[in-house]
N, C-alpha and C positions, 0 to 999 in steps of 0.2 A: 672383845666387847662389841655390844650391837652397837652399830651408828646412829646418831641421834643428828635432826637436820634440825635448825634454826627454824622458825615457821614465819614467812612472812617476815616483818620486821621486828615483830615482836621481841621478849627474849624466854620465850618457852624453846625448848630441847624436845624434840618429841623424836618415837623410834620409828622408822621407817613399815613398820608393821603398825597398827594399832589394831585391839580387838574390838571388832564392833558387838555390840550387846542387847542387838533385838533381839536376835533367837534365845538368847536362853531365857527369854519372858515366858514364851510359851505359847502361840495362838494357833490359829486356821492354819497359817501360812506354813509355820514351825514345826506344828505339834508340843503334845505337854515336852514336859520340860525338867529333869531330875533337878532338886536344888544343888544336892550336895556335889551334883556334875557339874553344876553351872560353877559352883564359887571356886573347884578345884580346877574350874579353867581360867578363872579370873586372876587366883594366885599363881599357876603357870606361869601366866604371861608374864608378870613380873620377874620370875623367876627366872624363863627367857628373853630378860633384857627388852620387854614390848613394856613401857611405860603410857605409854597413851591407852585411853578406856573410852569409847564415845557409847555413850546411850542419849535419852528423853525424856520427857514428860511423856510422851507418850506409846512409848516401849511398855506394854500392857501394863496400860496407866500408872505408872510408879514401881510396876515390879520387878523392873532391870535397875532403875535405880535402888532400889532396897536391899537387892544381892550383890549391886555394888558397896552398900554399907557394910552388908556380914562378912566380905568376903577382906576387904580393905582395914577390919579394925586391926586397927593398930599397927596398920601401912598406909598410912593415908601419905605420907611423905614422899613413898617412893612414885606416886602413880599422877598423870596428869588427867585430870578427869573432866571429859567435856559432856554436857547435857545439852539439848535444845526447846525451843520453846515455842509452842505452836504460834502461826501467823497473827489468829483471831486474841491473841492474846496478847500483842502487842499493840493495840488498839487506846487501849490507855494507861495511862502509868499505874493504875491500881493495880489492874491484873496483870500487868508486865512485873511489878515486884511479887505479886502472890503467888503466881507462877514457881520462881526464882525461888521463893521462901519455902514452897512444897517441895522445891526439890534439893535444895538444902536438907531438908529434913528428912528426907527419903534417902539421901547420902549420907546425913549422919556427920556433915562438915559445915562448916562458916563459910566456906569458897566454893566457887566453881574456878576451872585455872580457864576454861574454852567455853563461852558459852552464843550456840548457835540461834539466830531466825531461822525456823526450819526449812521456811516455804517464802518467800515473796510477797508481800501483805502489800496489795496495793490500792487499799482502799484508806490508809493511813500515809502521808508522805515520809517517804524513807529519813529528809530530815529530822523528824519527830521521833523514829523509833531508834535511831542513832544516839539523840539525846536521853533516853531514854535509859539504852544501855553504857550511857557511859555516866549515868547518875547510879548505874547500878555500881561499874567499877568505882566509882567516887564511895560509893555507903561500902565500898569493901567487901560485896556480896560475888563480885568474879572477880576474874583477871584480867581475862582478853573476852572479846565476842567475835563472832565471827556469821556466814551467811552459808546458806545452802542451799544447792538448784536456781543460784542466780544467773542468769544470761547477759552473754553481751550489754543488749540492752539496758536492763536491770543493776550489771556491775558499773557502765556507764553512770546512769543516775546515781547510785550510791556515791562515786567517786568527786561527784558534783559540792559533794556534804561535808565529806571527812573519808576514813578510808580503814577497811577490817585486814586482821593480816592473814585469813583464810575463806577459799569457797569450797564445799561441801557440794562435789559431781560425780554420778554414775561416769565409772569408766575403766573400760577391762579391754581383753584383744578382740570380745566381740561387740563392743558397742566404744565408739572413737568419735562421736559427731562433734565433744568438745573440740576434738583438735582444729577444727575449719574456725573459729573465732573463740570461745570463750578463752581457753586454755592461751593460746598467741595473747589474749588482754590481760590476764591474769599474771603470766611471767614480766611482760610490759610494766607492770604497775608494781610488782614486786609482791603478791599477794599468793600465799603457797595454794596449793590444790590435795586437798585429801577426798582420797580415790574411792565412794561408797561401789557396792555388788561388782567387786573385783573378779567374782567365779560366776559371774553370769548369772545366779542364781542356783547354782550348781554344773550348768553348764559345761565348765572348765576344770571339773575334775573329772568328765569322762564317762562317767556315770550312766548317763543315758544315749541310749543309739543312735535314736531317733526320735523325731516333734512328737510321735502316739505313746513313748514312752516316760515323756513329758507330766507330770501332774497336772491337770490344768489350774491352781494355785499357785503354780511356776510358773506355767506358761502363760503369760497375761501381756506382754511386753509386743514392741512391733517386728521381734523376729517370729512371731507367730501368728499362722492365719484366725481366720474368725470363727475356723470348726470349733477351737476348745472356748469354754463357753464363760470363762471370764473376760476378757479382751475387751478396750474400751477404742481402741482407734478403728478408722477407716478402711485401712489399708490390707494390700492381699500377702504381706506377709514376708519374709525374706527366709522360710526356712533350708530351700535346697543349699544357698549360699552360706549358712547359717553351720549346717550340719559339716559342709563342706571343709570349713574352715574349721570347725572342730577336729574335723579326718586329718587336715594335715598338722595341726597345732599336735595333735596324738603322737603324729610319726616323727615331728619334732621332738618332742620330749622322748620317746622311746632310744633314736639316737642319741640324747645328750646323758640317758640313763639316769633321767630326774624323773620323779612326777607330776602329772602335766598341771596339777594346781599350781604348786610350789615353781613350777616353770613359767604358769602365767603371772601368779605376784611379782614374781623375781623380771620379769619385762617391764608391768610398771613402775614398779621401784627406779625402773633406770629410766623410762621416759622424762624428757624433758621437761620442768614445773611442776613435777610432783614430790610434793611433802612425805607424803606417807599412805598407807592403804590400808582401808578400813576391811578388815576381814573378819566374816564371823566366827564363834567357836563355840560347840554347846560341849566340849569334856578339854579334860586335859589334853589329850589325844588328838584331838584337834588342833589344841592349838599349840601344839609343839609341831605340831608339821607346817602350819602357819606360817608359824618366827622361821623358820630354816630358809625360808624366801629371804631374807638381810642376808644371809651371810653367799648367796646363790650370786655367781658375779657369770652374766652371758657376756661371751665373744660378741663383739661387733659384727660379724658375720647371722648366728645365731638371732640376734635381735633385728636384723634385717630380714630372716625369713619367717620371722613370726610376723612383722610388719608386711611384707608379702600375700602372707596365709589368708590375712582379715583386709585388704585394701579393697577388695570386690564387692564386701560386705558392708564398711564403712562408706565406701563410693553409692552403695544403693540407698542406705538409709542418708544418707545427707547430712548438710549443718545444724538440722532442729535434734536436742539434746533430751528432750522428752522422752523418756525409754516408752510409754504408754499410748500416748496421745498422738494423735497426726497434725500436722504443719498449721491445718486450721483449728485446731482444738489446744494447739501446744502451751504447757501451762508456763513454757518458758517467754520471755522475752528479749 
């Protein structure tokens, strides 16, 4: 049976996999998107023992929550289902329950069991929007709430108010800058961490050679320079470090005779503070290779050289947790 962690202090069970459910909306980033692929990866997951499902409001606008209604009728029991809700919409309590109430409705349930701030709203004080959602758990509309892409900083203030029992951070073997402060505040205060773009973007299954063979739709982040023509930071870029550290994470996994996705969940499952790892799945197929990262148990050794592989990578990009943006622009605080 999969393991299921505690989250925070809450008493939700959730599975050390969870599938995330942007991609199977369908956009730019994705591409279209089969329905009947999408829901027969939804019910997979269940199937292999991943009980958690995180989508939005803004997962092409209601339609990851929609294919979670068709795909979940008449399972809605077995599944913990978190959604999120944009910053600007926590600004006052109208829109904060109208929100809530679309995407109820878009799910096809009375609850949400996890329900996230997507973003950091700090033109509203966090006292306010705390109350906020917990008049939501009061009217019975969720269960738990939770934050996402919060900082030091940011988890600081929160904690000032009251306190969530999860944060919502990018974090794989190639991007670590949680670990310098957020992640140390987060296991401190007892607040789990689920792990968004676990494969890099794809990064970490391999896939691609090199930065030119990159999509520029993927490559948007600051391990890539400013040639590809999405890219919103400063900076020149970390790809020789980048690719490098893919080369050896590869000949990792080659020896251990896994593949290197399922190698890279399978590290942070076991990293310290983490709840669980958001990975996405547009087929079945996916996401049974997915789930097989829970039952993947690395040697102490092994997890040391994966820690190794990315240390020169993570040393370059620093403490700021912003996958996009540079130190001065960083949406983090």
């Amino acid at each position: 049976m999969a393991e299921k962690r505690k989250l925070g202090r809450s008493d939700l069970m959730i599975s050390t996999v969870t599938m995330g459910c942007w991609a199977i909306a369908g956009d730019s980033t994705w591409g279209a998107q089969d329905e009947a692929a999408a829901i027969g990866a939804i019910r997979t997951a269940l199937e292999c023992g991943v009980n958690c499902l995180d989508t939005a409001e803004g997962y092409g606008s209601g339609i990851s929550e929609q294919l979670l209604r068709k795909a979940l009728e008449g399972r809605r029991q077995e599944a913990v289902i978190c959604s999120k809700v944009f910053p600007q919409h926590t600004e006052r309590w109208e829109d904060m329950v109208a929100s809530c109430e679309n995407s109820l409705k878009n799910l096809g349930t009375d609850y949400i069991d996890l329900y996230y701030l997507h973003w950091p709203n700090r033109k509203t004080p966090i006292e306010e929007i705390l109350k906020g959602f917990d008049k939501l758990v009061q009217a019975g509309k969720i269960r738990h709430y939770g934050v996402s892409n919060f900082g030091v900083g940011d988890m600081t203030e929160l904690l000032k108010y009251g306190r969530v029992d999860v944060n919502q951070l990018p974090y794989n073997l190639l991007w670590r800058a949680i670990e310098y402060e957020v992640l140390p505040l987060c296991r401190e205060k007892e607040v789990g961490v689920a792990c968004y773009s676990p494969l890099m973007h794809g990064l970490l299954t391999g896939k691609f050679k090199d930065s030119a063979s990159v999509p520029d739709c993927r490559a948007r982040t600051r391990h890539f320079s400013k040639a590809h023509t999405q890219i919103r930071h400063t900076e020149s870029g970390q790809e020789e470090l980048t690719f490098k550290a893919i080369d050896e994470i590869r000949t990792i996994a080659a020896e251990v005779g896994c593949p290197m996705a399922e190698l890279s969940l399978a590290w942070l499952i076991q990293r310290p503070g983490v709840s669980t790892v958001i990975a996405g799945a547009r087929s079945p197929e996916q996401m049974r290779a997915n789930a097989k990262a829970m039952e993947r148990k690395l040697s102490s050794e092994i997890m040391a050289r994966l820690d190794a592989a990315s240390s020169q990578l993570k040393a370059a990009f620093g403490a700021n947790p912003d996958m996009w943006q540079s130190g001065s622009d960083t949406r983090y605080k």
